[in-house]
Biopython code that builds the backbone (N, CA, C, O; Angstrom):
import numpy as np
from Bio.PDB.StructureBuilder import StructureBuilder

atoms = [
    (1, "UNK", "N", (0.853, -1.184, 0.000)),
    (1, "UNK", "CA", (0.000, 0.000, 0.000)),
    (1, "UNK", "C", (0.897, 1.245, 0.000)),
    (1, "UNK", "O", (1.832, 1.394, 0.787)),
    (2, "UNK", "N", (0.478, 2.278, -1.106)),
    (2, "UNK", "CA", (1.343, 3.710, -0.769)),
    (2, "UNK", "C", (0.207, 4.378, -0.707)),
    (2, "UNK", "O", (-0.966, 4.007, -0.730)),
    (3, "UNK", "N", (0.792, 5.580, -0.613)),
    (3, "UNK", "CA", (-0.055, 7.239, -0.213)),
    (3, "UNK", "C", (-0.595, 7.748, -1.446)),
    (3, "UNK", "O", (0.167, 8.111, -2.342)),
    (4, "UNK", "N", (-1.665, 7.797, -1.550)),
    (4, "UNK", "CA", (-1.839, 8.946, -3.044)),
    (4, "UNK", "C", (-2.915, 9.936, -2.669)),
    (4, "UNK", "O", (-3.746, 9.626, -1.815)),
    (5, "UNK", "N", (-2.951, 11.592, -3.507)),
    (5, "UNK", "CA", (-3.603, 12.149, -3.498)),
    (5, "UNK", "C", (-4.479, 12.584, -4.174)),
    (5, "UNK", "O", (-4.039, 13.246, -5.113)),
    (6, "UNK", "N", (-6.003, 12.488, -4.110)),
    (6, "UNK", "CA", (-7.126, 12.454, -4.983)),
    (6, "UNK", "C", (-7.730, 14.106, -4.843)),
    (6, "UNK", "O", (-7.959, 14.797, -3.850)),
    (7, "UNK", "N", (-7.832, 14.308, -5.969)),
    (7, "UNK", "CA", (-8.557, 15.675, -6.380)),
    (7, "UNK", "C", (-9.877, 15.463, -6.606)),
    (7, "UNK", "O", (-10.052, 14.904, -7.689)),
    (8, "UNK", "N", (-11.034, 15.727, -5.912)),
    (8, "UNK", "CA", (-12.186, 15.810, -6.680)),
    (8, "UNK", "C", (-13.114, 17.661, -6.534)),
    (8, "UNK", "O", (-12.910, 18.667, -5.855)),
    (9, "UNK", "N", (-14.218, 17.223, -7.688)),
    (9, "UNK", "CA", (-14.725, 18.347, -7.691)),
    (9, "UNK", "C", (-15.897, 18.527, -7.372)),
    (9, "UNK", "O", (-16.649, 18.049, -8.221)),
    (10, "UNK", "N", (-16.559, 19.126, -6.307)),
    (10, "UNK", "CA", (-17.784, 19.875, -6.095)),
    (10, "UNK", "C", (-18.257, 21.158, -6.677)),
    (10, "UNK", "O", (-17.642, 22.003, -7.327)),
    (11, "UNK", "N", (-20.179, 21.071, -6.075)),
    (11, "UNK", "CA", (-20.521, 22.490, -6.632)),
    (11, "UNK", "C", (-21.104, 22.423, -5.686)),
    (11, "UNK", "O", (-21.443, 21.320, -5.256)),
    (12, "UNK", "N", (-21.497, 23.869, -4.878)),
    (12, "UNK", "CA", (-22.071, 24.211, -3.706)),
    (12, "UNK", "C", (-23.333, 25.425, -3.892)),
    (12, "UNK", "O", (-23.471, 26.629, -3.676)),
    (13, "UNK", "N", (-24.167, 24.231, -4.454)),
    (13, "UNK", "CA", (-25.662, 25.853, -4.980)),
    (13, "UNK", "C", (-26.059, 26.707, -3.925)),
    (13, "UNK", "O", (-26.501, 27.838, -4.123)),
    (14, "UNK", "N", (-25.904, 26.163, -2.738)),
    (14, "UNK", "CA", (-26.586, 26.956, -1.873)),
    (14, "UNK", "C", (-25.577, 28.194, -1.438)),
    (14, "UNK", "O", (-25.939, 29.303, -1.044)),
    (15, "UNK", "N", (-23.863, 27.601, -1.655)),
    (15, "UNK", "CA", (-23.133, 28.800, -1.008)),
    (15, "UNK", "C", (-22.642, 29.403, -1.796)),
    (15, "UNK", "O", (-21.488, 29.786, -1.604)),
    (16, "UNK", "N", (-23.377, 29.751, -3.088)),
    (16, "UNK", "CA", (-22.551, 30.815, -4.153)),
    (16, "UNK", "C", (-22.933, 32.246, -3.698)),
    (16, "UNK", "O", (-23.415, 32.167, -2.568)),
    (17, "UNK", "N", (-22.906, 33.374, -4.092)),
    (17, "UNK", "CA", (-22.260, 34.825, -3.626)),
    (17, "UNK", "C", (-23.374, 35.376, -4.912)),
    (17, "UNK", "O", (-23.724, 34.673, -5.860)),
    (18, "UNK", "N", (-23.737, 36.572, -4.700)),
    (18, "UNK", "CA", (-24.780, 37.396, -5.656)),
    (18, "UNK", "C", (-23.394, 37.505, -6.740)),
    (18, "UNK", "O", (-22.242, 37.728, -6.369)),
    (19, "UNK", "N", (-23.897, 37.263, -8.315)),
    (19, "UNK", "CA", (-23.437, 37.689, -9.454)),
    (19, "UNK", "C", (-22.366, 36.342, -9.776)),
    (19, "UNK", "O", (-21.420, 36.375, -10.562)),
    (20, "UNK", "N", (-22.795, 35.174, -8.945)),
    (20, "UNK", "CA", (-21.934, 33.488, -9.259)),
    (20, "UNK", "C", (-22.788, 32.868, -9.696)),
    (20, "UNK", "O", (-23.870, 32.697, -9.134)),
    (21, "UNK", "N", (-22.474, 32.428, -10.748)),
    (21, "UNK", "CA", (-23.834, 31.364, -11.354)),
    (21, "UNK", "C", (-23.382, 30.132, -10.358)),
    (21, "UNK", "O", (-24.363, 29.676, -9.770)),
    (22, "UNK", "N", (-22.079, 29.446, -10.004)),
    (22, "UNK", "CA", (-21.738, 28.439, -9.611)),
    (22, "UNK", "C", (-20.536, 28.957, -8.707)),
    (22, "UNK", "O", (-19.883, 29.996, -8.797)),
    (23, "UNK", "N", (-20.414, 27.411, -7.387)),
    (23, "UNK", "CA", (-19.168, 27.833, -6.618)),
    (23, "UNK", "C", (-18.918, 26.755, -6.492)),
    (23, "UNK", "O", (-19.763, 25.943, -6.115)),
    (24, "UNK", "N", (-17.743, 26.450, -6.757)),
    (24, "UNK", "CA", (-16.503, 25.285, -7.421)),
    (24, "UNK", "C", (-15.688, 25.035, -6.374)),
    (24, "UNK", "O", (-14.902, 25.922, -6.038)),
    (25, "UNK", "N", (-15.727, 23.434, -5.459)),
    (25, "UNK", "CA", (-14.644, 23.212, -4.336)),
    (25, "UNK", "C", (-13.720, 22.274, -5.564)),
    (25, "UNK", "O", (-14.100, 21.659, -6.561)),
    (26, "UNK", "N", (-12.365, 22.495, -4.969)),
    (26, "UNK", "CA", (-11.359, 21.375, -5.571)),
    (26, "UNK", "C", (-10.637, 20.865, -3.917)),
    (26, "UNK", "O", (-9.783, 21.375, -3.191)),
    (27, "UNK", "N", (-11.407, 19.732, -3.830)),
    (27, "UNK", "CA", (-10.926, 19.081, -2.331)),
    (27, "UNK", "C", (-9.860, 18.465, -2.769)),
    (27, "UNK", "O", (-9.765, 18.115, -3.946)),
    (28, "UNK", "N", (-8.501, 18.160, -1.470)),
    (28, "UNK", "CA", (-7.684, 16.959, -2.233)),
    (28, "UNK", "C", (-7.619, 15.896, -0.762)),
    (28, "UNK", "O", (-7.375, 16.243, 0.394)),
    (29, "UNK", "N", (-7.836, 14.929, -1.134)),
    (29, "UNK", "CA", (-7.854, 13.955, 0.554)),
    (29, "UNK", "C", (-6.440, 12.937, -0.080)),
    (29, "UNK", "O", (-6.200, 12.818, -1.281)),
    (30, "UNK", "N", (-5.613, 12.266, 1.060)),
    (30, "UNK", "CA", (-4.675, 11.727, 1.124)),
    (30, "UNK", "C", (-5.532, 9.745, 1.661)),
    (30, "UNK", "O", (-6.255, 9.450, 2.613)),
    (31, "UNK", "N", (-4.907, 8.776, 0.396)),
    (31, "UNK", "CA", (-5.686, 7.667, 0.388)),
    (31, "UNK", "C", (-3.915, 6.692, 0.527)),
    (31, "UNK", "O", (-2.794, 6.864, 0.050)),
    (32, "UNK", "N", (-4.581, 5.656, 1.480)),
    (32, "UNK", "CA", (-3.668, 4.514, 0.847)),
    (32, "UNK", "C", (-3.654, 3.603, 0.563)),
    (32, "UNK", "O", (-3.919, 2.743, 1.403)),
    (33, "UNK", "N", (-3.368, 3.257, -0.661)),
    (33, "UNK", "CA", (-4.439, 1.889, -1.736)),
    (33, "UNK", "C", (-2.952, 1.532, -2.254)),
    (33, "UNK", "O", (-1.891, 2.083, -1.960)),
    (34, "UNK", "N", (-3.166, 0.587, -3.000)),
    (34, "UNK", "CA", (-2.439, -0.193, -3.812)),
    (34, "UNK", "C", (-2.016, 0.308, -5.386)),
    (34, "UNK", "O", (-1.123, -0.007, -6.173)),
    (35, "UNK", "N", (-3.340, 1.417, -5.409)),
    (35, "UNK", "CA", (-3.246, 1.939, -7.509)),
    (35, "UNK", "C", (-3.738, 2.860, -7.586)),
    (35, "UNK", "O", (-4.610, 2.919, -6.719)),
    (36, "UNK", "N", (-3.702, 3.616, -8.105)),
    (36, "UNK", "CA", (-4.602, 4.859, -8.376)),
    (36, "UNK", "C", (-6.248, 4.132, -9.105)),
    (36, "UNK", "O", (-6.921, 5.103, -9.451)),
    (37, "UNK", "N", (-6.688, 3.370, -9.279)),
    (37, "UNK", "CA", (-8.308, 2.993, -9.156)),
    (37, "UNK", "C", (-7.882, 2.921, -8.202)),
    (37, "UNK", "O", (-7.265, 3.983, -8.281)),
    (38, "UNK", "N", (-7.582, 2.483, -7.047)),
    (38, "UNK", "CA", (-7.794, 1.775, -5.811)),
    (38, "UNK", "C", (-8.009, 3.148, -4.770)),
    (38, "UNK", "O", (-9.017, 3.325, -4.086)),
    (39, "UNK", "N", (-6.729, 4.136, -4.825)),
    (39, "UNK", "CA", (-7.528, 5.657, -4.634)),
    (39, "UNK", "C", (-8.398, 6.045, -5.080)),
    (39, "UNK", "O", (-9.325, 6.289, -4.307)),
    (40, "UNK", "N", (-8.600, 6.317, -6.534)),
    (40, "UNK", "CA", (-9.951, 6.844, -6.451)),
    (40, "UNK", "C", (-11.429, 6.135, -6.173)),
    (40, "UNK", "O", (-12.462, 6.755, -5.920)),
    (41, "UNK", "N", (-11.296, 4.753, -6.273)),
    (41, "UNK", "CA", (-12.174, 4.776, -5.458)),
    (41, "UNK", "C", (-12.752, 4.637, -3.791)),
    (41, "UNK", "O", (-13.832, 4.230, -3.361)),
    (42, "UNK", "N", (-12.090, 4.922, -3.409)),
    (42, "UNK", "CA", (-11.725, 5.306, -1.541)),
    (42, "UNK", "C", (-12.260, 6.370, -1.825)),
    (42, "UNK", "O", (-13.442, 6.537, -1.526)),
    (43, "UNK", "N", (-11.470, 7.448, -2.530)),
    (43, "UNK", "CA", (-12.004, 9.198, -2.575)),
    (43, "UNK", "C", (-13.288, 9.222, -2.878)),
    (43, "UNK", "O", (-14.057, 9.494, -1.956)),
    (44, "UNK", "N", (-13.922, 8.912, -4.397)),
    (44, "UNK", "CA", (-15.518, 8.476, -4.305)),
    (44, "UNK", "C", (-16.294, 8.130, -2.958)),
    (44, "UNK", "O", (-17.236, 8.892, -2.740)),
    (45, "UNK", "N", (-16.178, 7.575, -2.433)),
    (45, "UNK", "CA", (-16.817, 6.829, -1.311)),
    (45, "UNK", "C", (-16.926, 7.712, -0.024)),
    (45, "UNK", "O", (-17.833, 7.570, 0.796)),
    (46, "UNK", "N", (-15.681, 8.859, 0.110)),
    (46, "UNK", "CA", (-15.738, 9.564, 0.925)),
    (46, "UNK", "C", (-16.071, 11.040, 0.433)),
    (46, "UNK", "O", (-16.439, 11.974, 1.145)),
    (47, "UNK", "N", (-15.873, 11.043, -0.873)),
    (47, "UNK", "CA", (-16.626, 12.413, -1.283)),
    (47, "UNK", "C", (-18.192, 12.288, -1.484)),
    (47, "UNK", "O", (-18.734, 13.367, -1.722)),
    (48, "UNK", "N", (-18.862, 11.402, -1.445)),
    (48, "UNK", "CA", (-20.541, 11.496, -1.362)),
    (48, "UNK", "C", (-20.785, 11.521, -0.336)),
    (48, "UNK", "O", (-21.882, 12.079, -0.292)),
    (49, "UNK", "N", (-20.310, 11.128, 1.200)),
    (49, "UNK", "CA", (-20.582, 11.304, 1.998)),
    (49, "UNK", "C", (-19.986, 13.046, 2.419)),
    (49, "UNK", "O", (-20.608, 13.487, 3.385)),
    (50, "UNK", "N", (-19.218, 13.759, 2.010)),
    (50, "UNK", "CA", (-19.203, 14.462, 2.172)),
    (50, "UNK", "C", (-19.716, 15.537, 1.537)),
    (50, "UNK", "O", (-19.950, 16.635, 2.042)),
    (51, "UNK", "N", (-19.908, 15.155, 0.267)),
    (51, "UNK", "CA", (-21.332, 15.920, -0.363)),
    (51, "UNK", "C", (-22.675, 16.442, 0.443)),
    (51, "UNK", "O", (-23.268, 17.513, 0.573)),
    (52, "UNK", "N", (-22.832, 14.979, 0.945)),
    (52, "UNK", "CA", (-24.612, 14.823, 1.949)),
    (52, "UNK", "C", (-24.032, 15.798, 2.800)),
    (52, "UNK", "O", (-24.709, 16.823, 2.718)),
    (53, "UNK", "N", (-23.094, 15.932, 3.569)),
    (53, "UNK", "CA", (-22.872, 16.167, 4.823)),
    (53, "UNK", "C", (-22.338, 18.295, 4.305)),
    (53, "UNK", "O", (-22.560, 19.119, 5.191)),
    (54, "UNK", "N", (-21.939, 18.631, 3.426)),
    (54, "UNK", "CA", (-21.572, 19.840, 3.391)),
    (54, "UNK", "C", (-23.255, 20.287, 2.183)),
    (54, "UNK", "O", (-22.959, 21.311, 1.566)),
    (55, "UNK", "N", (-24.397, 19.915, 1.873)),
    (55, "UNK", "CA", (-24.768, 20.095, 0.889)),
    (55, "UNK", "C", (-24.290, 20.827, -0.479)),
    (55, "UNK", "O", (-24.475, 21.872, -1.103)),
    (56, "UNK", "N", (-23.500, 19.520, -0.553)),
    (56, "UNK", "CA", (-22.993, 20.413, -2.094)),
    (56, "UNK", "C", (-23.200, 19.163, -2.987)),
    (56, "UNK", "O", (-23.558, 18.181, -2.337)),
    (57, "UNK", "N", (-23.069, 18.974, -4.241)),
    (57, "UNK", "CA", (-22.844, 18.013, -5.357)),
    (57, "UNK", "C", (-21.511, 17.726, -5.693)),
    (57, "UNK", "O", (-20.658, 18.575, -5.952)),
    (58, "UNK", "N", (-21.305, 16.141, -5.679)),
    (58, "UNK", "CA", (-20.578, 15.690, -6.001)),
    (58, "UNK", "C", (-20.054, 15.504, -7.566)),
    (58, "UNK", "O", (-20.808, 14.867, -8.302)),
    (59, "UNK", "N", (-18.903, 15.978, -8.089)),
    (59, "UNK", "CA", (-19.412, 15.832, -9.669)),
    (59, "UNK", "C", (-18.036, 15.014, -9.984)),
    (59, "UNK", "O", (-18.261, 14.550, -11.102)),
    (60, "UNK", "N", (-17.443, 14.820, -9.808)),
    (60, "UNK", "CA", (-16.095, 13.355, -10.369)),
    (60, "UNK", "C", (-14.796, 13.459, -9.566)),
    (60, "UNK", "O", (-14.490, 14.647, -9.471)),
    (61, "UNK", "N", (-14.050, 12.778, -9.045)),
    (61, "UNK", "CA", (-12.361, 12.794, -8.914)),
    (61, "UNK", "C", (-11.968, 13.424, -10.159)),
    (61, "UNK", "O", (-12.519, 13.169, -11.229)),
    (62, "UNK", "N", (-10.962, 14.292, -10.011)),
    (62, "UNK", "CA", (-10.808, 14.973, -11.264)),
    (62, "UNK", "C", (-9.152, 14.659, -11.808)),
    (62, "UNK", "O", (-8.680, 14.692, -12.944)),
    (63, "UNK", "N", (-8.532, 14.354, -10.506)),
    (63, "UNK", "CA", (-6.847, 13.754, -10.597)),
    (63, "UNK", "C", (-6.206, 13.563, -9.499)),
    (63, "UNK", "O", (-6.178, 14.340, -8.545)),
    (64, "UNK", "N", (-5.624, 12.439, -9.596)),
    (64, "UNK", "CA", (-4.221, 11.720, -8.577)),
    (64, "UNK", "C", (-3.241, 11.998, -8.722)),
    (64, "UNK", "O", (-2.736, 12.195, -9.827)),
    (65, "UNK", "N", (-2.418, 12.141, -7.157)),
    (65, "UNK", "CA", (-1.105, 11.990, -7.863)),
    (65, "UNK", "C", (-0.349, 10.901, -6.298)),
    (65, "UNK", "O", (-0.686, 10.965, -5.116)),
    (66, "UNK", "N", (0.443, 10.235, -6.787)),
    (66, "UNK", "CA", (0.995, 9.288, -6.425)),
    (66, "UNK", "C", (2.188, 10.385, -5.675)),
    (66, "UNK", "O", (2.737, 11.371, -6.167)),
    (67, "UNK", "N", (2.353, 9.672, -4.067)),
    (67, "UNK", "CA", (3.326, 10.649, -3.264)),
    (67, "UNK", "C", (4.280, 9.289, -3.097)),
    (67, "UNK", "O", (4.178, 8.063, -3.053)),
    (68, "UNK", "N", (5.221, 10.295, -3.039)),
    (68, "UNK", "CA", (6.837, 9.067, -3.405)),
    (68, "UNK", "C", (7.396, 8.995, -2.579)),
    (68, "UNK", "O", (8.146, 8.021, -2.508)),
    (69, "UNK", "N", (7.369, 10.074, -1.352)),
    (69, "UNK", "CA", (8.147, 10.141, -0.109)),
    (69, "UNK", "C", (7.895, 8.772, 0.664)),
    (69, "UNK", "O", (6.886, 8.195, 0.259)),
    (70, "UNK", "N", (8.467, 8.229, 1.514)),
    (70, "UNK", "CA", (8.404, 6.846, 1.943)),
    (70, "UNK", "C", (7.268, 7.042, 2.991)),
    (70, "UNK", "O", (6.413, 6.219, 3.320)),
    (71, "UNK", "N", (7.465, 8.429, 3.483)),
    (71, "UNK", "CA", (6.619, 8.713, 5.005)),
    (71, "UNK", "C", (5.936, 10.610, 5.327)),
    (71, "UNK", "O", (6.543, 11.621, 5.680)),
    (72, "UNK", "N", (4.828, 10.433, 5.076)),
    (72, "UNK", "CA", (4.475, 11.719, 5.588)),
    (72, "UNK", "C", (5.092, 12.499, 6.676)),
    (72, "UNK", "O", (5.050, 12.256, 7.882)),
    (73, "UNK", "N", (5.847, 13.772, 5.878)),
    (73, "UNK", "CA", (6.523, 14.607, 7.204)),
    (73, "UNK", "C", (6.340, 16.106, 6.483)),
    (73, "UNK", "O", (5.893, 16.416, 5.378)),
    (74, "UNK", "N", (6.747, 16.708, 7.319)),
    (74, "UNK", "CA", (6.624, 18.067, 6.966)),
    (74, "UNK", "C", (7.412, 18.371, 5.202)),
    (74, "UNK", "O", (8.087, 17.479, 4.688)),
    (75, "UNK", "N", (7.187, 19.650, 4.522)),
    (75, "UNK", "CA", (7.236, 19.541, 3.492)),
    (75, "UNK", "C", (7.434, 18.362, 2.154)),
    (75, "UNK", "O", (8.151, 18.404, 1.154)),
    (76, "UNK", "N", (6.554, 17.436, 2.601)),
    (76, "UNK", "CA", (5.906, 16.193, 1.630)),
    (76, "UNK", "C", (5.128, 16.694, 0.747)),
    (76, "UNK", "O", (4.152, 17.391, 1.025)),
    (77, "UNK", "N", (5.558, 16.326, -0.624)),
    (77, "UNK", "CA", (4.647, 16.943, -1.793)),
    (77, "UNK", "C", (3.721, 16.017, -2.055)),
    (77, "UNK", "O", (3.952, 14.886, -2.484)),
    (78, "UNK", "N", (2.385, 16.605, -1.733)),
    (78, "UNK", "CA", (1.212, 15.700, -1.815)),
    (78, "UNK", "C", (0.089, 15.873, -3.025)),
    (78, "UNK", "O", (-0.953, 15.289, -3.318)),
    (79, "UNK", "N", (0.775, 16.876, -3.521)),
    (79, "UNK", "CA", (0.210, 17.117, -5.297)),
    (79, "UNK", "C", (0.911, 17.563, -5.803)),
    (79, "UNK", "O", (1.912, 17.963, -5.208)),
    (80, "UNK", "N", (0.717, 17.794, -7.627)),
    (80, "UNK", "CA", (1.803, 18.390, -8.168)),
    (80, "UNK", "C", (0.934, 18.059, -9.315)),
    (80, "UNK", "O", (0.447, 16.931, -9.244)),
    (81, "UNK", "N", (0.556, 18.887, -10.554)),
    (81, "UNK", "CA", (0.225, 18.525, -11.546)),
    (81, "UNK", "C", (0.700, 19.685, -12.477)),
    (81, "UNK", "O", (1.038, 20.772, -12.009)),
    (82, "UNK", "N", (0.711, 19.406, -13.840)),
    (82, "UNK", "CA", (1.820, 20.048, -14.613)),
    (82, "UNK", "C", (0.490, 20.930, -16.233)),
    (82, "UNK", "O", (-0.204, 20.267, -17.004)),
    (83, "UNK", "N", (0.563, 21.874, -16.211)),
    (83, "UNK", "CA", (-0.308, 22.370, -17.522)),
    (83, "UNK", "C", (0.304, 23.250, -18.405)),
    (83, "UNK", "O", (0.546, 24.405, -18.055)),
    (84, "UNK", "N", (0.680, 22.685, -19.907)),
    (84, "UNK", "CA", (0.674, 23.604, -20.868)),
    (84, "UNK", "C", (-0.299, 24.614, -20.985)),
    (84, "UNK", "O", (-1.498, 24.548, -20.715)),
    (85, "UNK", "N", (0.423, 25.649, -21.463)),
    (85, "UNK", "CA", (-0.571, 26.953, -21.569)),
    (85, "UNK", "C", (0.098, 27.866, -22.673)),
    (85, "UNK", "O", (1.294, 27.637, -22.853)),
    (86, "UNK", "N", (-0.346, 28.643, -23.273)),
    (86, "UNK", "CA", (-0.036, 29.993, -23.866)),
    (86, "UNK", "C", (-0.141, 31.419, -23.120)),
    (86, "UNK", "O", (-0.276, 32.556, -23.573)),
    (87, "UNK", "N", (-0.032, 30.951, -21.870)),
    (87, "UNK", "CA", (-0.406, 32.452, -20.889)),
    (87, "UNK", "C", (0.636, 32.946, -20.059)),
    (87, "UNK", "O", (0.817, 32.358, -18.993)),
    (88, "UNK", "N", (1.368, 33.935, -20.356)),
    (88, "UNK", "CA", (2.625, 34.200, -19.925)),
    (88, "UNK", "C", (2.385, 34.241, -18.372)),
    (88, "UNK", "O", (1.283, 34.510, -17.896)),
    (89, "UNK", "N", (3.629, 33.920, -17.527)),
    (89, "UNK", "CA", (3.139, 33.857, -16.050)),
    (89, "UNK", "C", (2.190, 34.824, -15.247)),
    (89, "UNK", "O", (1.166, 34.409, -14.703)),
    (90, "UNK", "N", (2.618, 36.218, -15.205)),
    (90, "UNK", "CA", (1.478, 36.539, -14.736)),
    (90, "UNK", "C", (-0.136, 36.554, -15.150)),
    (90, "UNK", "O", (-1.040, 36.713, -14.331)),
    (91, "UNK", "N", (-0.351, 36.323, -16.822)),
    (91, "UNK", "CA", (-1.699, 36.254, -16.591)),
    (91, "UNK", "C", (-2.025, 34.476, -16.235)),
    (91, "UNK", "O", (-2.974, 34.042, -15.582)),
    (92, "UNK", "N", (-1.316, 33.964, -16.655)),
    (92, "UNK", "CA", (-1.786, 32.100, -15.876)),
    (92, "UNK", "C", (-1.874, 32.323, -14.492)),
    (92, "UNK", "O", (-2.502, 31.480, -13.852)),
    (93, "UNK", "N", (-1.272, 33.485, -13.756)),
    (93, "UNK", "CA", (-1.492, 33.454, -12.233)),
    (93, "UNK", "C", (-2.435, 33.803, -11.911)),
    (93, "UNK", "O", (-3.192, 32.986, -11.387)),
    (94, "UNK", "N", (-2.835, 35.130, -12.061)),
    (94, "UNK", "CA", (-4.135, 35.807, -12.363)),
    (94, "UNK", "C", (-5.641, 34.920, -13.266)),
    (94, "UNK", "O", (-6.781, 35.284, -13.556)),
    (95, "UNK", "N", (-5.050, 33.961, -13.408)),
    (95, "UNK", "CA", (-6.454, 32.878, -14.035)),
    (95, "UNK", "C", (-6.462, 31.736, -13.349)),
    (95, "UNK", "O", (-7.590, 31.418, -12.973)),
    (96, "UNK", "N", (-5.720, 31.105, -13.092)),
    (96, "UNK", "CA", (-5.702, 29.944, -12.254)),
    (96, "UNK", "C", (-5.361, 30.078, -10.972)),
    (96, "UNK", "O", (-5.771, 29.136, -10.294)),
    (97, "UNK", "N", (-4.621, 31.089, -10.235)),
    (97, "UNK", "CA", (-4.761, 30.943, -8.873)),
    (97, "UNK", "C", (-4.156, 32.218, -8.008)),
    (97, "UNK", "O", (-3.224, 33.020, -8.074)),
    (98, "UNK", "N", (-5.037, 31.964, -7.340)),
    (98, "UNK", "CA", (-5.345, 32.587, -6.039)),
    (98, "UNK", "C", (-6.218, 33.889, -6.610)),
    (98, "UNK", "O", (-5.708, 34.915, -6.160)),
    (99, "UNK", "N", (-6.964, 34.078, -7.157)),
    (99, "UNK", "CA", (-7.904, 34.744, -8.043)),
    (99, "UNK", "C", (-9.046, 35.467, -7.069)),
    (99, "UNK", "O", (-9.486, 34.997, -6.019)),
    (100, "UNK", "N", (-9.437, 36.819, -7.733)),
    (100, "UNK", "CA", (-10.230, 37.971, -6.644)),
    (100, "UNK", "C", (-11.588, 36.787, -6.194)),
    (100, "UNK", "O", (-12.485, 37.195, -5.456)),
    (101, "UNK", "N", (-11.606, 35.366, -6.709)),
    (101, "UNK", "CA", (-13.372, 34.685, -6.498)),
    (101, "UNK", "C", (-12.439, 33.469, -5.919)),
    (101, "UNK", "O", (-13.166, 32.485, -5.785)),
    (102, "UNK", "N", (-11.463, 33.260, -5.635)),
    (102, "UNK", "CA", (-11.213, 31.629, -4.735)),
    (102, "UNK", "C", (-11.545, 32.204, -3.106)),
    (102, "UNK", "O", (-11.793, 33.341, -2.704)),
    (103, "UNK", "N", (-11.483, 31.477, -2.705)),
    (103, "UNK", "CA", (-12.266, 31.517, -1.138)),
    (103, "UNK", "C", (-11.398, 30.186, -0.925)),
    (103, "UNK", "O", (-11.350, 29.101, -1.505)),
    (104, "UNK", "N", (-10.449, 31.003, 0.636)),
    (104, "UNK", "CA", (-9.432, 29.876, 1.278)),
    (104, "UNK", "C", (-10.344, 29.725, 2.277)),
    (104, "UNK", "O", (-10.661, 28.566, 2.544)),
    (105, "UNK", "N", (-10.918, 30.741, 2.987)),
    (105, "UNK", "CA", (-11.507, 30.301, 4.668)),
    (105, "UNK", "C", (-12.813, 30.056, 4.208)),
    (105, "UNK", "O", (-13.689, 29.701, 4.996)),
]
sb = StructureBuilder()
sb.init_structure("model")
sb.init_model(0)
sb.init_chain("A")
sb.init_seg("    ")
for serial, (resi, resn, name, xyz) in enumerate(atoms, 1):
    if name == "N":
        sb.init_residue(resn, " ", resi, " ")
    sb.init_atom(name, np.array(xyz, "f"), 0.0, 1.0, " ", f" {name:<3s}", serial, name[0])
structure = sb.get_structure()
């Protein structure tokens, strides 16, 4: 068994903000299975229950990533995913993250 980390995606109708058609969680939970099916489906199983339980919709695991460190410790990289783009750094920053509509708290 190793460590892997599952991305899935919610929508939360009830907690969107005046002028949001939609509000978008990207959860990531830490699984330890044998394969990446074997994570995602652990993550499934615990993201519908956490659907019911936060009322939001569950809508797919969206990506894994397999953690290589032997043992969870402080600075352990527990995601990492890689995207081509045509968007010079600051506007890919300004579009993908940490953006005037993400909500940390």
């Amino acid at each position: 068994m190793e460590w892997y980390a599952v991305k899935c995606l919610f929508h939360h109708p009830t907690r969107k903000r005046a002028g949001e058609a939609y509000l978008y969680e990207e959860r990531i939970t830490l699984w330890m299975a044998t394969s990446f099916e074997g994570a995602y489906l652990k993550a499934k199983e615990e993201a519908l229950q956490y659907a019911d339980e936060s009322n939001s919709v569950f809508i797919q695991p969206v990506s894994a990533f397999h953690l290589f460190d032997e043992r969870i410790t402080e600075g352990t990289e527990v995601f990492s995913i890689m995207r081509g783009s045509n968007f010079d750094p600051s506007s890919y920053r300004d579009t993908f993250c940490n953006t005037d509509l993400d909500r940390t708290t």
